[in-house]
VEXDREN-2710 file (C-alpha; in Angstrom, 1 decimal):
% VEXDREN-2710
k/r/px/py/pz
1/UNK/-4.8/31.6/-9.5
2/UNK/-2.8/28.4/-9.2
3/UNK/-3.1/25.2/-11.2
4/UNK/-3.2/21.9/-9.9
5/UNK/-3.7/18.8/-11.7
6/UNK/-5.6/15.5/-11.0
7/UNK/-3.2/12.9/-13.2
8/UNK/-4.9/9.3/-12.5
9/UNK/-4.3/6.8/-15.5
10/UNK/-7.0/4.8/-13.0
11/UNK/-9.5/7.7/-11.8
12/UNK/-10.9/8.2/-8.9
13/UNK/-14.5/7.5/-8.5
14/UNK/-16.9/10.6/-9.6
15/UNK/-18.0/11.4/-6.0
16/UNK/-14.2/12.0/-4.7
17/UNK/-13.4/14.1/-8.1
18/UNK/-16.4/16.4/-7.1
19/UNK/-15.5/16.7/-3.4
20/UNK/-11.9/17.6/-5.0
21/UNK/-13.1/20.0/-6.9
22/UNK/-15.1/21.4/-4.3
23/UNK/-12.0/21.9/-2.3
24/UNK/-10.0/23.8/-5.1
25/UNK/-13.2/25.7/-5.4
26/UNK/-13.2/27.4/-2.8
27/UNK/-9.8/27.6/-2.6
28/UNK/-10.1/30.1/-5.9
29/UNK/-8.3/27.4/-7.5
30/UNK/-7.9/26.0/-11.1
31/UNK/-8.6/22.3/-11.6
32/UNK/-7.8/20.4/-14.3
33/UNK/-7.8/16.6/-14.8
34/UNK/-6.1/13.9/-16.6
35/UNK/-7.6/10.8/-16.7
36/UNK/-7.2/7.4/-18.2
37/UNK/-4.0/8.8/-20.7
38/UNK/-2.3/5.8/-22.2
39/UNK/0.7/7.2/-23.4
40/UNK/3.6/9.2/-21.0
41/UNK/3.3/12.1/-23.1
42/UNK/0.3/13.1/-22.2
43/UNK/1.2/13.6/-18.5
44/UNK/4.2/15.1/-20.0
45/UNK/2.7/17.9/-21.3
46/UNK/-0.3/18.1/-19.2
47/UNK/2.4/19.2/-16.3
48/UNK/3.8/22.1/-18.2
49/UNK/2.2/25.3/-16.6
50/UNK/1.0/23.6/-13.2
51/UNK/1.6/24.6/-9.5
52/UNK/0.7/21.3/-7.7
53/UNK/-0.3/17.7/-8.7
54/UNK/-2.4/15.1/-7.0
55/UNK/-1.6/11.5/-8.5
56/UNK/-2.7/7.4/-7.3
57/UNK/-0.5/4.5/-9.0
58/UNK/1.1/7.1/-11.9
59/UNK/4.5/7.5/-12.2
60/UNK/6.0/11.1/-10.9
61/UNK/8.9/9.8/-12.5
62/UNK/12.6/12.2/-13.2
63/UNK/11.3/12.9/-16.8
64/UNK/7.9/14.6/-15.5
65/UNK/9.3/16.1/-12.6
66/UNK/11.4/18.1/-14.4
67/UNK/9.1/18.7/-17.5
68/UNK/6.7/20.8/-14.3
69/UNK/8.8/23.8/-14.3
70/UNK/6.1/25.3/-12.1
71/UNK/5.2/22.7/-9.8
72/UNK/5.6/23.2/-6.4
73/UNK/4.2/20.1/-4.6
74/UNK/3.0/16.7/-5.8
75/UNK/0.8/14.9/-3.3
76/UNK/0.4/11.0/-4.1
77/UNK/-3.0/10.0/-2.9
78/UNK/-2.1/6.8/-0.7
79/UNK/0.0/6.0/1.8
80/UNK/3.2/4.3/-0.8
81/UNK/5.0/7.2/-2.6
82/UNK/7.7/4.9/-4.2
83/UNK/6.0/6.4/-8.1
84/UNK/7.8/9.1/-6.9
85/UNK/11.1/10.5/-7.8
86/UNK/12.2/11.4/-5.1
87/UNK/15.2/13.0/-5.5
88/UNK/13.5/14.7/-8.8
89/UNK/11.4/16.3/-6.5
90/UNK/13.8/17.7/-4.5
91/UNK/16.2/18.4/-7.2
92/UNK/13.3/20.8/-8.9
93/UNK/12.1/22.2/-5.8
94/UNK/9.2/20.0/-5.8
95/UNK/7.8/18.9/-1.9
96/UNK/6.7/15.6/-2.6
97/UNK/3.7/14.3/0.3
98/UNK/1.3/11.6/0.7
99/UNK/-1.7/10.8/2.7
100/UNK/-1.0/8.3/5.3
101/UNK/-4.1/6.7/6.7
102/UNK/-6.5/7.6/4.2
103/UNK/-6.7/4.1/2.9
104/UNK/-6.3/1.9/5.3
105/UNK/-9.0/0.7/7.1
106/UNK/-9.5/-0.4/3.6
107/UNK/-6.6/-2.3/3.0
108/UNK/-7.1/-3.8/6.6
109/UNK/-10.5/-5.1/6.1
110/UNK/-9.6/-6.8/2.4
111/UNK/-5.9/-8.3/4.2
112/UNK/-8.4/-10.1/6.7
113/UNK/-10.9/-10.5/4.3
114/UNK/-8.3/-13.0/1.9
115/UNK/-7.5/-14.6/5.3
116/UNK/-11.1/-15.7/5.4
117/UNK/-11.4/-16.3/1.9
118/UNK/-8.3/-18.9/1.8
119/UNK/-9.0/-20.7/5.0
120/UNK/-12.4/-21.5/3.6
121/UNK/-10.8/-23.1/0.6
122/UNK/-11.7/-20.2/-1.7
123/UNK/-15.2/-21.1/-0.9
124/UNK/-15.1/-24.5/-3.2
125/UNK/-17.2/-26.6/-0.9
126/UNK/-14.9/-28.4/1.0
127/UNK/-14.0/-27.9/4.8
128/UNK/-11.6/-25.1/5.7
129/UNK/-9.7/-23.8/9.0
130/UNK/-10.6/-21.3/11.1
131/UNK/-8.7/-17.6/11.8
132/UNK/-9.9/-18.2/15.8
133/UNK/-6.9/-19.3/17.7
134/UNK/-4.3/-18.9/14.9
135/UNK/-1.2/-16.7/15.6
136/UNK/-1.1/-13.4/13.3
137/UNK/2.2/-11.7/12.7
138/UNK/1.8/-7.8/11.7
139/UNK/5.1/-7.2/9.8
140/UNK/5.3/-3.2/10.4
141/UNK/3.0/-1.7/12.6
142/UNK/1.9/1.5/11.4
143/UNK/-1.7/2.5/10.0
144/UNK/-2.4/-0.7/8.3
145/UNK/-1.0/-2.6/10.8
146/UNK/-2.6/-1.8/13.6
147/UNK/-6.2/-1.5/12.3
148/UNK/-5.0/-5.3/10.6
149/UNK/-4.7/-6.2/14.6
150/UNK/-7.3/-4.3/15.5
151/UNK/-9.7/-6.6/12.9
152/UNK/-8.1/-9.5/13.3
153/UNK/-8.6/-9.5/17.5
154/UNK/-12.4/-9.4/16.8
155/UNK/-11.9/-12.8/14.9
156/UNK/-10.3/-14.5/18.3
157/UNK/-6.5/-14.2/16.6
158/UNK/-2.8/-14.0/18.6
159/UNK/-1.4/-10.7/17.4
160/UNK/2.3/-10.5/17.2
161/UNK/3.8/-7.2/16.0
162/UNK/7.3/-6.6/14.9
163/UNK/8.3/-2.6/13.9
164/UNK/11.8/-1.6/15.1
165/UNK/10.4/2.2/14.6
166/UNK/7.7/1.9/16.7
167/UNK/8.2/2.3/20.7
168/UNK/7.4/-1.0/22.1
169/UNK/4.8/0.6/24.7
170/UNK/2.7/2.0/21.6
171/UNK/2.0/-1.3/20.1
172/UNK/2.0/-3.4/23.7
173/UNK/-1.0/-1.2/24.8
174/UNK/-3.0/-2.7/21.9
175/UNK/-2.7/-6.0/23.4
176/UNK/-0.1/-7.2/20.8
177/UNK/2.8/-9.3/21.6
178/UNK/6.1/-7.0/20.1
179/UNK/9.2/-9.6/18.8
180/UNK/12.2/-8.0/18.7
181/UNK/13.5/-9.2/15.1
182/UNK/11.5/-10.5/11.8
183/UNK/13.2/-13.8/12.4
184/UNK/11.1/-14.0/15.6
185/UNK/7.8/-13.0/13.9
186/UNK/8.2/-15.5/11.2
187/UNK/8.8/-18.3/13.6
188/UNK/6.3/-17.9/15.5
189/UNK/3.4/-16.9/13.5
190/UNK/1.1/-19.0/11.0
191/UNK/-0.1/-15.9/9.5
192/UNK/2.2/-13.5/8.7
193/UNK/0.7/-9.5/7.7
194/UNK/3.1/-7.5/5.1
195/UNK/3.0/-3.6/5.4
196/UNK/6.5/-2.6/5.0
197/UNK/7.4/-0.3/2.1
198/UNK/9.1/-0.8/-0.9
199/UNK/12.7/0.6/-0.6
200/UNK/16.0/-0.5/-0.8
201/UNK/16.2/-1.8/2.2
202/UNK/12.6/-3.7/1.7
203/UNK/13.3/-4.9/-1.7
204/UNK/13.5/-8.8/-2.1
205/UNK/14.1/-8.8/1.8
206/UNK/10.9/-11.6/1.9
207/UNK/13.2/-14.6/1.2
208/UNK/13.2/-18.1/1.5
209/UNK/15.6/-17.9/4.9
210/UNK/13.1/-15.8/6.4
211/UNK/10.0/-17.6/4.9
212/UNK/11.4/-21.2/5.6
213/UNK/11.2/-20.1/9.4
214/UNK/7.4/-20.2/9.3
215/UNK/5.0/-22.8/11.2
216/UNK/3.4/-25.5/9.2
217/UNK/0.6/-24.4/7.5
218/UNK/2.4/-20.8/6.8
219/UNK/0.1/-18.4/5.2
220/UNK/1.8/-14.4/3.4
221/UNK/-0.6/-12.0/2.9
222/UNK/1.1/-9.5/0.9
223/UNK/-0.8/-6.1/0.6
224/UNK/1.9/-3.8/0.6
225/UNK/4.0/-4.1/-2.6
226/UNK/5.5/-6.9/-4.9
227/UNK/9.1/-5.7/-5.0
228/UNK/9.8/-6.4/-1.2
229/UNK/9.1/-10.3/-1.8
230/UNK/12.2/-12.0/-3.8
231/UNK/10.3/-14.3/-6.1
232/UNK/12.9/-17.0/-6.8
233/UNK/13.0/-17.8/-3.2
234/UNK/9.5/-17.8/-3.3
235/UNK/9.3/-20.3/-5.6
236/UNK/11.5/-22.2/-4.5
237/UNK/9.4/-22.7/-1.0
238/UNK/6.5/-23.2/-2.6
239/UNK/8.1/-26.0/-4.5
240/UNK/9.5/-27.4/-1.1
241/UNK/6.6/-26.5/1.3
242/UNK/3.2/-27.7/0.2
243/UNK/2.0/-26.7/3.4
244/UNK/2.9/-22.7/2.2
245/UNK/0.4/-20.3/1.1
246/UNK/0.9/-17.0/-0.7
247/UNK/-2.0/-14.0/-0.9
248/UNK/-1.8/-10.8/-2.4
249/UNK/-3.3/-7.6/-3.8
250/UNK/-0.9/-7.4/-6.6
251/UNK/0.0/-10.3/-8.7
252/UNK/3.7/-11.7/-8.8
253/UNK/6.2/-11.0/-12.1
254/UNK/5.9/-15.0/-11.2
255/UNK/2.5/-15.5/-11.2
256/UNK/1.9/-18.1/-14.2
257/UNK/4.4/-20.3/-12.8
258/UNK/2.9/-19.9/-9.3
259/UNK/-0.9/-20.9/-11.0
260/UNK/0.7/-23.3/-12.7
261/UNK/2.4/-25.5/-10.2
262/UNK/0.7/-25.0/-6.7
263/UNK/-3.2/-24.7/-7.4
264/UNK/-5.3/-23.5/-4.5
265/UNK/-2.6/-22.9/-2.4
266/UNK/-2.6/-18.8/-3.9
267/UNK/-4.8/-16.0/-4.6
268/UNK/-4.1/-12.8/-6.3
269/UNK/-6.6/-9.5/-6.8
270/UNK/-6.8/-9.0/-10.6
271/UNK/-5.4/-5.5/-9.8
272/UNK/-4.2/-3.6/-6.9
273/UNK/-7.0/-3.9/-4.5
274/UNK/-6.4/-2.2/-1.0
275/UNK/-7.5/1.6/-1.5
276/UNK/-10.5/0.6/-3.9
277/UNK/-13.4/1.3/-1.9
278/UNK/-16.0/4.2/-2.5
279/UNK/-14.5/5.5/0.8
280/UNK/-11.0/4.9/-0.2
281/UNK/-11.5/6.9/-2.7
282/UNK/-12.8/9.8/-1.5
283/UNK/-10.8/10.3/1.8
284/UNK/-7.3/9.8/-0.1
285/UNK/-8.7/12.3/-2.9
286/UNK/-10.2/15.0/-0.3
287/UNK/-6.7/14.7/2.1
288/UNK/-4.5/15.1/-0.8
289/UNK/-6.3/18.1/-2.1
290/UNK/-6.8/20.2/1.5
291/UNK/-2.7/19.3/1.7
292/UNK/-2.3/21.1/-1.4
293/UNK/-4.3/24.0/-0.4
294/UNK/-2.6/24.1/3.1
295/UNK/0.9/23.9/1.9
296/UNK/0.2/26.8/-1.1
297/UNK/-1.7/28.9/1.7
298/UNK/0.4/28.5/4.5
299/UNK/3.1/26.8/3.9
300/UNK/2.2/23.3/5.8
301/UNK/4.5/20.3/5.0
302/UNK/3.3/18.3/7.6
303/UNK/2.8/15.0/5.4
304/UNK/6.4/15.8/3.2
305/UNK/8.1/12.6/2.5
306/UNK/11.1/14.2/0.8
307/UNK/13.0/16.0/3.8
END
């Protein structure tokens, strides 16, 4: 009978742990969970003797990979897999997978949702702008990004798209306007949509060169992570640009400084925000589970992500 292990230092709700469960039930499966550990050696030695993993935020990292000596998959329940080692995975054997588009229709609806909530002056009273009319770049046009257009079209906005892996004609036929370089995006577009991931490609490409490009009145939404934005250059145009807004679902390293100098002009989730709805939840869980089953069963590596 395999194994498989629910590791989530932040659960998932009680609704998506039962319909995982139901899945490994009738899958003959054994289920065991870790929740809410505080210390690294508890995953540690929670991994020992199982065949597959399931994890959210937690870090899959070269230490745990190769303390699984059985594991045979880890699925990360999200679309970002950057907890994971990735070449620990590979190096043990391990197919490493996540579960694109599970999330986010959620992470769509709380980007455009921050929109609202800023151009309204965080809802102090005074009189805001309005989203109608304004030009929206999506930086990165896969799941997230389209349903961010998708949302954002109902409100009256100008969707620009840039995403050198995506065919042109795929995004065009969603009536978005496709730029041909980030430099063009940012230029053009008051609101500017983050989804890229965090690699090292991504990492601290957000900088002032590119930022400094942006209209008057520039508002970042940021809902992908906090590593692709260099925060010194950040800084440094907020300090120059009192017209700039920054928004996020994860708080900046720089944050105090940030709250500090340049009042109203940010907003930041108190945690990481864009899979944490009750839906969310339970699609991620429920995909990440029946990929577990499928892959053990019959060998499916349809959503592997370390090829």
């Amino acid at each position: 009978m395999p194994k498989v292990l629910v590791a989530t230092e932040k659960p998932f709700a009680p609704a998506a742990v039962e319909q995982i469960k139901n899945v490994f039930d009738k899958a003959g499966y054994e289920l065991t969970l870790l929740e809410k550990y505080s210390d690294a050696s508890e995953l540690l030695a929670a991994v020992a003797d199982v065949d597959a993993m399931i994890i959210r935020s937690d870090k899959a990292t070269k230490e745990v990979l190769n303390a699984a000596k059985q594991l045979k998959v880890i699925v990360r329940a999200g679309a970002g897999y950057d907890n994971i080692d990735l070449a620990a995975a590979s190096a043990n054997g391990v197919v490493a997978m996540n579960t694109p588009g599970q999330n986010s229709n959620a992470v769509a609806e709380l980007a455009l949702g921050m929109m609202v909530f800023m151009a309204r002056n965080q809802y102090n009273g005074k009189a805001g702008t309005e989203l109608r009319g304004k030009k929206l770049g999506i930086h990165a046009y896969g799941h997230v990004g389209k349903l961010v257009g998708d949302i954002a079209r109902g409100f009256g906005m100008e969707i620009f798209a840039f995403d050198p892996f995506i065919p042109k004609e795929a995004i065009e036929k969603d009536s978005v306007t496709v730029v041909n370089s980030a430099e063009a995006l940012y230029e053009t577009c008051q609101y500017i949509s983050l989804h890229i991931p965090a690699n090292d490609k991504t990492k601290k490409s957000i900088n002032f060169e590119l930022l400094s490009k942006m209209p008057k009145n520039a508002v970042l939404v940021n809902t992908a992570r906090k590593e692709v934005i260099d925060e010194e250059d950040l800084l440094k145009l907020m300090a120059e640009r009192e017209d700039f807004t920054y928004i996020s679902d994860i708080a900046p390293d720089c944050k105090e400084e940030i709250a500090e100098k340049h009042e109203g002009r940010f907003f930041f989730t108190p945690k990481k925000m864009g899979a944490q709805t009750a839906e969310a939840n339970i699609n991620a869980g429920i995909a990440a589970a029946t990929q577990i089953v499928n892959f053990l069963e019959k060998g499916d590596t349809t959503f592997q992500v370390n090829k």
